[in-house]
C-alpha positions as CSV (number, residue, x, y, z in Angstrom):
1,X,-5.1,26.2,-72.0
2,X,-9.1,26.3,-72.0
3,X,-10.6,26.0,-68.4
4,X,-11.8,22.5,-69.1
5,X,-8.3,21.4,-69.8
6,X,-6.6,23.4,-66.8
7,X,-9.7,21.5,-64.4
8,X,-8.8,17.9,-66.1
9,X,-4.9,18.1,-65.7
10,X,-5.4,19.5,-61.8
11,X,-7.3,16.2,-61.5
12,X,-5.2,14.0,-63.6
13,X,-2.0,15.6,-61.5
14,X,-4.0,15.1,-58.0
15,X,-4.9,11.5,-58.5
16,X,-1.0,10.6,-59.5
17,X,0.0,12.1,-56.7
18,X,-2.3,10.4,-54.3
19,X,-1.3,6.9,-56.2
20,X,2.5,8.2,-56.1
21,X,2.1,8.6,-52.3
22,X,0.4,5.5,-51.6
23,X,2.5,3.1,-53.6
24,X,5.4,4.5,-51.4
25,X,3.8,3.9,-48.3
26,X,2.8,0.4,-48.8
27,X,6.4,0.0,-50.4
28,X,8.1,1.2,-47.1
29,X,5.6,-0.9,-45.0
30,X,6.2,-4.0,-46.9
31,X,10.5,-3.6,-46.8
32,X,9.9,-3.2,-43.0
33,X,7.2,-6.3,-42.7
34,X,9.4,-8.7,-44.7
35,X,12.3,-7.4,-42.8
36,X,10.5,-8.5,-39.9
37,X,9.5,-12.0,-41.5
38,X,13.0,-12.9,-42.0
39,X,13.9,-12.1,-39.0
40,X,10.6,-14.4,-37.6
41,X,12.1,-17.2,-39.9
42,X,15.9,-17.1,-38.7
43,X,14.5,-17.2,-35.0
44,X,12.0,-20.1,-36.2
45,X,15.1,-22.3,-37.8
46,X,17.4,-21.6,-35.2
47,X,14.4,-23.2,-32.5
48,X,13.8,-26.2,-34.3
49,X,17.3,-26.7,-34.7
50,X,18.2,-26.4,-30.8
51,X,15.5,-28.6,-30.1
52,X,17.3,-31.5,-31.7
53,X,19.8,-31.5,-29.5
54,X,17.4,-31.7,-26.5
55,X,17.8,-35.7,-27.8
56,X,19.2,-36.9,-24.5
57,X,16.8,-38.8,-21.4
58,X,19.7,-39.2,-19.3
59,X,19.5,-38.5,-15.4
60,X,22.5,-37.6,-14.7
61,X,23.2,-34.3,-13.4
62,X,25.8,-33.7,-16.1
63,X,23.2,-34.5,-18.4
64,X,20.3,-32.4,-16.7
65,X,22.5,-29.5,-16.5
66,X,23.6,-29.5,-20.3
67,X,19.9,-29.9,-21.2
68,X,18.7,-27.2,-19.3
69,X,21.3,-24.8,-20.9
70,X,19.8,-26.0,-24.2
71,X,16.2,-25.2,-22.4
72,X,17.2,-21.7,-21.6
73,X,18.5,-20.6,-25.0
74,X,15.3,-21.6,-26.6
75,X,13.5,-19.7,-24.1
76,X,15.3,-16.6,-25.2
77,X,14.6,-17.2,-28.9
78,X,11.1,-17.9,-27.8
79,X,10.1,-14.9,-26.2
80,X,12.5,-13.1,-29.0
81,X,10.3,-15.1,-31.8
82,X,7.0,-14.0,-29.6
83,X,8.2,-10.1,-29.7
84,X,9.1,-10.6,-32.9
85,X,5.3,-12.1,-33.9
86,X,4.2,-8.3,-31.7
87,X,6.5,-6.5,-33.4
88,X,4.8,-7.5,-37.0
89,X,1.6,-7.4,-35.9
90,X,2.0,-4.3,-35.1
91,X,3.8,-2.9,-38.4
92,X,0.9,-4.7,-40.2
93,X,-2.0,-2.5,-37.5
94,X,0.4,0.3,-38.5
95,X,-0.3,-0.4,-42.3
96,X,-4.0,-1.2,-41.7
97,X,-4.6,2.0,-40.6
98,X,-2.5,3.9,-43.3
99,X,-4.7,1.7,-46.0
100,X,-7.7,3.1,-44.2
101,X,-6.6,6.6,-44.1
102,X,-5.5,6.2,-48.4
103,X,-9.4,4.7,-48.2
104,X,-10.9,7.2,-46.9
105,X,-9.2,9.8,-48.8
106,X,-10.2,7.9,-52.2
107,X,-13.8,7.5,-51.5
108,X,-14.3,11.2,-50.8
109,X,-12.2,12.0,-53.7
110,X,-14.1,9.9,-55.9
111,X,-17.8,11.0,-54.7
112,X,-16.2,14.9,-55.1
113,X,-15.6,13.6,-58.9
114,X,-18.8,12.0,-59.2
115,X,-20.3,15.4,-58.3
116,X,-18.8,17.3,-59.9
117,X,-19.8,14.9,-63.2
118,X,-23.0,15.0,-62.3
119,X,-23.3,19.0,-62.0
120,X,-22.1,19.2,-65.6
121,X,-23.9,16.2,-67.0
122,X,-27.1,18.5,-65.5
123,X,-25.5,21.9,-66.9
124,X,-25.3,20.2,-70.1
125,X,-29.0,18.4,-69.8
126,X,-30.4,22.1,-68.7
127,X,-28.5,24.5,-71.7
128,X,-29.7,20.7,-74.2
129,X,-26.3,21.0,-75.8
130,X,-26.6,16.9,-75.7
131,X,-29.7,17.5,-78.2
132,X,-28.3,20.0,-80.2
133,X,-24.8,20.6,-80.3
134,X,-25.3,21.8,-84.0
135,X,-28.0,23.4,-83.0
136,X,-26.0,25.4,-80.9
137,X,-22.8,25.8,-83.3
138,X,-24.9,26.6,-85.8
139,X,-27.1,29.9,-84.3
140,X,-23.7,31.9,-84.1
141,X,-23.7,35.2,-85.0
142,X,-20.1,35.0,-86.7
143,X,-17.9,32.7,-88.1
144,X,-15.3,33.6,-85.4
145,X,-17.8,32.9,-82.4
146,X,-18.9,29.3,-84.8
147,X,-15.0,28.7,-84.6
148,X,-15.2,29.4,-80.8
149,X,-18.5,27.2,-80.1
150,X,-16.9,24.1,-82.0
151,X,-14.0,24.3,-79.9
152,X,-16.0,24.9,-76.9
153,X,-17.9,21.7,-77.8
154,X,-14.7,19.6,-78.1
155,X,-12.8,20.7,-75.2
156,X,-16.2,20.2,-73.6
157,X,-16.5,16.2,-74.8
158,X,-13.0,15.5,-73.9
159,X,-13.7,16.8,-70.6
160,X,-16.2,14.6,-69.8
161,X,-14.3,11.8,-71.4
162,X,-11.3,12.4,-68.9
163,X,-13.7,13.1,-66.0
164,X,-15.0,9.1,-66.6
165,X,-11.9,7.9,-66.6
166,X,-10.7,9.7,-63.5
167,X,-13.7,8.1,-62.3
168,X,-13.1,4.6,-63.4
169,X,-9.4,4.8,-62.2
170,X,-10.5,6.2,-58.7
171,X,-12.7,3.3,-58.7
172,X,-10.0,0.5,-59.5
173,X,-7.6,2.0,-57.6
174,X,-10.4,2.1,-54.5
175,X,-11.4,-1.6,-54.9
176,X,-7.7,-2.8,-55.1
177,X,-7.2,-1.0,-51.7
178,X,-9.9,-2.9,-50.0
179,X,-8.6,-6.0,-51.4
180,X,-5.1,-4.7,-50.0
181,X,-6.9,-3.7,-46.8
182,X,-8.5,-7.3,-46.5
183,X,-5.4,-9.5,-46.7
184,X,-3.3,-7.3,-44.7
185,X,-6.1,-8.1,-42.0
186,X,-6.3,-11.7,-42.5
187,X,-2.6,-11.9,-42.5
188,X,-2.5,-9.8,-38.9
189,X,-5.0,-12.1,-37.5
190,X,-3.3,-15.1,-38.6
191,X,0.0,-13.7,-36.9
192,X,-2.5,-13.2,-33.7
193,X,-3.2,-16.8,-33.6
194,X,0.1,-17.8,-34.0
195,X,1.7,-15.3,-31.3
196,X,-0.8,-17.1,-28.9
197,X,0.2,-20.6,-30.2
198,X,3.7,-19.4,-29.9
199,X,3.2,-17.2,-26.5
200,X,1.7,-21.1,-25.1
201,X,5.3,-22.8,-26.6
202,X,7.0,-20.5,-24.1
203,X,5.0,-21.4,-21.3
204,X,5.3,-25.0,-22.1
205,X,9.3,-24.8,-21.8
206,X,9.4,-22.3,-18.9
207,X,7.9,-25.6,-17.3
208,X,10.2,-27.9,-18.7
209,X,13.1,-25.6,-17.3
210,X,11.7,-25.7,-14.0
211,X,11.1,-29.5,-13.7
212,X,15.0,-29.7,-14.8
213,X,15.4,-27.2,-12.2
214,X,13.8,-29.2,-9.6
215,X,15.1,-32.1,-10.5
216,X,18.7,-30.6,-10.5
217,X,17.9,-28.9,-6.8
218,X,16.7,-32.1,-5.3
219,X,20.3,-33.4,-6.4
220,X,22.1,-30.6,-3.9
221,X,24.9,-32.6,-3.1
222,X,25.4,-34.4,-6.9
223,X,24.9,-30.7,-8.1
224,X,27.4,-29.1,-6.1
225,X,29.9,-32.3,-7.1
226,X,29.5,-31.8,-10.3
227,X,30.1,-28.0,-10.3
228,X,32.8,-27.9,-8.2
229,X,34.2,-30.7,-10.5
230,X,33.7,-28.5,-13.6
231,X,35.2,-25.4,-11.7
232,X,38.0,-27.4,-10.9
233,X,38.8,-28.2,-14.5
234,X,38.4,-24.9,-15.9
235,X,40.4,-23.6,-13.2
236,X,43.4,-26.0,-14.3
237,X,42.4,-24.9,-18.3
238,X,42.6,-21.0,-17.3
239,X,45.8,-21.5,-15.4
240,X,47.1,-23.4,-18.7
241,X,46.0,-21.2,-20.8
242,X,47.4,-18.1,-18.8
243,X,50.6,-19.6,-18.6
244,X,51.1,-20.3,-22.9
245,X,49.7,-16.9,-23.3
246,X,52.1,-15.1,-21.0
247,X,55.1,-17.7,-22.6
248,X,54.1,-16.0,-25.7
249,X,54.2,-12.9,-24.9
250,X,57.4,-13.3,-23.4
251,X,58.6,-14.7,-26.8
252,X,57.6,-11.8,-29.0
253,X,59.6,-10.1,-26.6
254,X,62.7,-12.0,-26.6
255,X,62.3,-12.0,-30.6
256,X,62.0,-7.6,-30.4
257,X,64.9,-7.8,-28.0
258,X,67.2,-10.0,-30.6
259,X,65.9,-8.4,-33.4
260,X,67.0,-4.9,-31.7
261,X,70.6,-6.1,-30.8
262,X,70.8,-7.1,-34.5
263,X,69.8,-4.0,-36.1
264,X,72.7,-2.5,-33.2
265,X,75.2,-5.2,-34.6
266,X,74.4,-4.4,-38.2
267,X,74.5,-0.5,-37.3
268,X,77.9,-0.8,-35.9
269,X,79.5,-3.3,-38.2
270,X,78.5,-0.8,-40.4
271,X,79.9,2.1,-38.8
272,X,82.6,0.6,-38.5
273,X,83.6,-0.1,-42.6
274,X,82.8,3.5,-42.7
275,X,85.3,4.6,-40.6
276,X,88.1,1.7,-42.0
277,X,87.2,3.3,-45.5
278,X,87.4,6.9,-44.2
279,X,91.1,5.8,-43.1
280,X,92.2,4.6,-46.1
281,X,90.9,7.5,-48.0
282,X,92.9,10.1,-45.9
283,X,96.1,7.8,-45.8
284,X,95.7,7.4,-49.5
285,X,95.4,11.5,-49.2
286,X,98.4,12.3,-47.2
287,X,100.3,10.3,-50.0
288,X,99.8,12.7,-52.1
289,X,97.4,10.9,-54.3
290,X,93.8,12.6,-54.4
291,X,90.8,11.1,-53.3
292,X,88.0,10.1,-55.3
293,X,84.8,11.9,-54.8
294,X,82.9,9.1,-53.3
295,X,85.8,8.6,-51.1
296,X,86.0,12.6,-50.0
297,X,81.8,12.0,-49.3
298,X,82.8,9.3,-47.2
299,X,85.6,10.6,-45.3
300,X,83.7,14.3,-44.8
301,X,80.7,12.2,-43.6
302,X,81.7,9.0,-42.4
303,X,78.7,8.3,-40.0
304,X,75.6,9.2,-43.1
305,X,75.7,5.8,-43.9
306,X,74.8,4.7,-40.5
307,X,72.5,7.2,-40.0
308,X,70.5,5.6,-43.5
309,X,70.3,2.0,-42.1
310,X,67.2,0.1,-43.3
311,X,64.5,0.2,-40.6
312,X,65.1,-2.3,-37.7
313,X,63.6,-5.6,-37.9
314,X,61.3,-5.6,-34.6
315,X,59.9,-2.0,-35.7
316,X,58.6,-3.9,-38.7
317,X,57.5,-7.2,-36.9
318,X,55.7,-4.4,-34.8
319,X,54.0,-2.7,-38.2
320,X,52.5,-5.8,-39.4
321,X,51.3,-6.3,-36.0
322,X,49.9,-2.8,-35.5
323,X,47.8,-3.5,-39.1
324,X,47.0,-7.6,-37.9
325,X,45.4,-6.2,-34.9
326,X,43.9,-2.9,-37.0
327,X,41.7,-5.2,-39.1
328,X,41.1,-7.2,-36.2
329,X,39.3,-4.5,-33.9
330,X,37.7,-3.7,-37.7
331,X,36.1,-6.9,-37.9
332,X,34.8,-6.7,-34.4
333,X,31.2,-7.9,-34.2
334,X,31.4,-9.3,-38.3
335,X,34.0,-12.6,-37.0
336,X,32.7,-15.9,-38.0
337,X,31.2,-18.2,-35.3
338,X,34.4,-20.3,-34.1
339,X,32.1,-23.8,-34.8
340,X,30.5,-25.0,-37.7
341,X,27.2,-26.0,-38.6
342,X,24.0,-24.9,-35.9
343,X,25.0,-24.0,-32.5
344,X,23.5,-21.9,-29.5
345,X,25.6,-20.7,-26.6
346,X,25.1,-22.4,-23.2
347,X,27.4,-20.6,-21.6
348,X,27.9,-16.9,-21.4
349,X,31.1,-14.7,-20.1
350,X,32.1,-13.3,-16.8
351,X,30.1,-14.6,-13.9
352,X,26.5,-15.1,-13.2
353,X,23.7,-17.5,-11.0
354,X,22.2,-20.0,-13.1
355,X,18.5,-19.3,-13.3
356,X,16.6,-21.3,-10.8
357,X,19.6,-23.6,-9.4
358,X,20.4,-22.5,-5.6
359,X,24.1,-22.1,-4.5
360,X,25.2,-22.2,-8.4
361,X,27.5,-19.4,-9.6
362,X,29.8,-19.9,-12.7
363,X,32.6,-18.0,-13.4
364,X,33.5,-18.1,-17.3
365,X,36.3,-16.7,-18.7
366,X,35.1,-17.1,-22.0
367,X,31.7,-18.9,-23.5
368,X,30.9,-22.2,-24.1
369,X,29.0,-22.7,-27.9
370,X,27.0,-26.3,-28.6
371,X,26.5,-28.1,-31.3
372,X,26.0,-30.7,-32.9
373,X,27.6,-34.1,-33.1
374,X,30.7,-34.5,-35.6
375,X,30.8,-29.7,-35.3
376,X,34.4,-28.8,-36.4
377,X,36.1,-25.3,-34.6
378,X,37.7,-23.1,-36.8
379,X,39.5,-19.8,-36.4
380,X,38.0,-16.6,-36.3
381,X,41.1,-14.5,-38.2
382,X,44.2,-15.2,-40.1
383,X,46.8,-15.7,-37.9
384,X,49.5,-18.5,-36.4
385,X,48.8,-21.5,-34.3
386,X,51.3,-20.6,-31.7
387,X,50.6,-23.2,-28.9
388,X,48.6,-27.0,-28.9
389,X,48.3,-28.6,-25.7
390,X,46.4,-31.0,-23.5
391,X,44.1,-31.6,-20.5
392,X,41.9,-34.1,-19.2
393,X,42.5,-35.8,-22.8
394,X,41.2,-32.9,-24.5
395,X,43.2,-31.1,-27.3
396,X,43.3,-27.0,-27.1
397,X,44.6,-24.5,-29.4
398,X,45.5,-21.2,-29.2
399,X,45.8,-18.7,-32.3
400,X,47.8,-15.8,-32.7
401,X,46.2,-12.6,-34.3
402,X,49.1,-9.9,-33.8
403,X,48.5,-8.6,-30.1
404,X,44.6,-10.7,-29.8
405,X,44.8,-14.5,-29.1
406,X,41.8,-16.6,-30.0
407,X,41.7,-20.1,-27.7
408,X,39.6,-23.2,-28.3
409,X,39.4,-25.5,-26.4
410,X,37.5,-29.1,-25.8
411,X,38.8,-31.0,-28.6
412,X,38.4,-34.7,-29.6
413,X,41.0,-33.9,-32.2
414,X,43.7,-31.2,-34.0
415,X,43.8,-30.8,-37.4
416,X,46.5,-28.3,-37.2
417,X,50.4,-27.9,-35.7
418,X,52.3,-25.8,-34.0
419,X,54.0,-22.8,-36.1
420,X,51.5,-23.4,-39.1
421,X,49.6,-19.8,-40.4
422,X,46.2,-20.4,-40.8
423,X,43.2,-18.6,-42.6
424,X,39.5,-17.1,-41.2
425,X,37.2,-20.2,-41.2
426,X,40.2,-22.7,-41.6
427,X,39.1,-25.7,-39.7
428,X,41.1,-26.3,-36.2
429,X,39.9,-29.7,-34.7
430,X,36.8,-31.5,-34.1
431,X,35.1,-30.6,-31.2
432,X,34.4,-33.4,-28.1
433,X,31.2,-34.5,-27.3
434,X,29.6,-33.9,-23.6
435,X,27.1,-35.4,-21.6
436,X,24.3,-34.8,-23.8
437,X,26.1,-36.7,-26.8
438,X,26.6,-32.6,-28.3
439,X,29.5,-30.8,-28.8
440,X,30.3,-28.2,-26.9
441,X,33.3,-25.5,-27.5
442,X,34.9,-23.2,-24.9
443,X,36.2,-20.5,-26.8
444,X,38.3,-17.5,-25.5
445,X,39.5,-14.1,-26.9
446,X,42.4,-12.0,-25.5
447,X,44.4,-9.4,-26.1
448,X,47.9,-10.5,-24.7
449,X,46.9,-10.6,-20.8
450,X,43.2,-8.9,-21.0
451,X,40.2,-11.5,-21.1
452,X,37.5,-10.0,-23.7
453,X,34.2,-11.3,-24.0
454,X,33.7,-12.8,-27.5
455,X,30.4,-11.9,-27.9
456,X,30.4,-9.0,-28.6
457,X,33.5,-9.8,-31.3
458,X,31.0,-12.8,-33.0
459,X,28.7,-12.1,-36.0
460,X,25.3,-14.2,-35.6
């Protein structure tokens, strides 16, 4: 390979690389920015959708207090929809620059290549091999070096040929970049503006919290009614529910405790044909007759057929347990939302002050989810419906999952009875309305007498 050729491939190879290198950039940028956008739409939907259920202009503190747990979960997917609006604007400053950096390397690339066709455009000018390329091929003194000068000449022309087109390419490539540079910059000063439109939406229902806020504290004593009514209730729903749960528990017992006295019963009833047959077969012996060989394995090893019983009952009720609860840890964090349709929860687990609200602790032993009118529960995980039962006029249900129990409760109606298996997503009951004129689930999760927090066990 001629000189010519070796210096148009070491160009040809250094632009691919540098187009190479940039398209994967910008490809990796772009998976992370529309990662990002979906992210910004979820929180968007899930916003609008929340604020439909802010429909109520009741009073009442019942009312107040439902509404402002609606106003504090859009202020957390606010300020997560404002982060999220930072976060992309700063991916897109991130790509900005990169484009700039790719820019910059282009341009100087491409004025090195103009350069360097200009130097030989002048060599070529100076030696007038433009004027007189036969000229040239002609004044050999050989036929050899005329063989050498023609290919000289052709190499040469192609050489100049490629150098254009690395040229022409460079330039493409340079004015699609600013075009990529100039929409990425209008797009990160659009997402500007709406961060500040979206940063002033915060604001706006911080205030509408704190008006519910003050509106709730200058109703102390109503306030303090009302939570030490709602205390009161869940109080009488825990105890309920501790009570089935521990019934339950004491079930699957009693059923391990039968089913090991009948394995025992089986074993002995067993044990004891062996032995009756082992008689015969030795008073059949001292007859004189001779025993058949089954019988002589029998009466030389009357208790092997005990020893070979199936396995127990309980220990396999306890297997499909074990693998029940197995893929039930497995699924922690994928299980579906126990409610159907949109939903945000208004309250969360364990116990915590209410933002704002003086002299207001609550003490969950679960969380409560809202939705909207006519939302359906439904279980989490396969399992059996192993307890229905009522309070305050509200149906509750409790599902068995192995060694975890799911609980929902706050039902207008059942769609299910006691004993019957159900599947993931099988629809329970519909779900009561509150105050508001929402629906509002309190689910639990436990494993026999631990309290879990769902959350953590919930897929968003």
């Amino acid at each position: 390979m001629t000189m010519f050729q070796n210096i148009t491939a070491r160009f040809l190879a250094v632009l691919l690389a540098m187009l190479c290198a940039s398209l994967t950039l910008t490809a990796q940028t772009n998976k992370k920015i529309k990662k990002l956008q979906s992210e910004r739409t979820t929180l968007e939907k899930q916003i609008s959708e929340s604020e439909k259920m802010l429909k109520t202009t009741k009073k009442d503190v019942a009312s107040q207090l439902n509404n402002l747990m609606v106003i504090s979960s859009q202020i957390t997917k606010q300020q997560n929809y404002v982060q999220s609006v930072h976060n992309e604007v700063s991916a897109l400053q991130g790509d900005i620059t990169s484009l700039q950096k790719q820019l910059k390397v282009l341009e100087k690339d491409l004025a090195d290549c103009k350069q360097k066709y200009r130097r030989a455009v002048t060599q070529l000018n100076r030696n007038r091999l433009g004027q007189s390329k036969w000229k040239f091929i002609l004044s050999a003194n050989s036929f050899r070096q005329m063989s050498r000068r023609m290919r000289y000449i052709t190499e040469y022309s192609k050489y100049q040929r490629a150098q254009g087109e690395i040229i022409r390419q460079k330039e493409d490539t340079i004015k699609a970049k600013r075009a990529e540079l100039l929409a990425t910059k209008q797009e990160k000063d659009a997402l500007l503006q709406e961060g500040k439109q979206q940063q002033a939406r915060l604001e706006q229902q911080k205030q509408d919290r704190q008006k519910v806020v003050n509106s709730l504290n200058a109703k102390q004593k109503q306030l303090q009614k009302t939570i030490a009514q709602n205390k009161k209730r869940q109080k009488q729903l825990d105890a309920r529910i501790d009570k089935l749960i521990q019934e339950e528990i004491a079930a699957a017992e009693r059923r391990r405790k039968e089913a090991e006295a009948r394995r025992r019963a089986e074993a002995e009833r067993k044990r004891k044909e062996e032995e009756r047959r082992a008689a015969a077969a030795n008073k059949k012996a001292a007859a004189g007759k001779k025993p058949s060989a089954s019988n002589k394995k029998t009466s030389t090893k009357p208790s092997k057929p005990a020893e070979r019983t199936a396995t127990p009952r309980f220990y396999e009720e306890d297997n499909a347990d074990r693998a029940v609860n197995g893929s039930f840890q497995a699924n922690k964090g994928r299980l579906p939302m126990p409610i159907t349709g949109s939903y945000f929860i208004s309250a969360h687990y364990g116990q915590y002050n209410v933002e704002g609200l003086r002299g207001v602790q609550l003490d969950n032993k679960g969380i409560n989810i809202t939705g909207y009118p006519g939302a359906q529960a439904r279980s989490v995980f396969a399992g059996e419906v192993t307890a229905i039962f009522s309070i305050g006029g509200m149906q509750n249900v409790i599902v068995r999952h192995g060694s975890y129990m799911s609980v929902y409760c706050n039902l207008a109606s059942c769609a299910v009875k006691r004993g019957q298996k159900v599947t993931a997503r099988q629809v329970l009951g519909r779900v009561a309305a509150d105050a508001s004129g929402n629906c509002t689930l309190h689910f639990q999760l436990r494993r026999e007498r631990e309290k879990l927090n769902p959350e953590p066990w919930l897929g968003r």
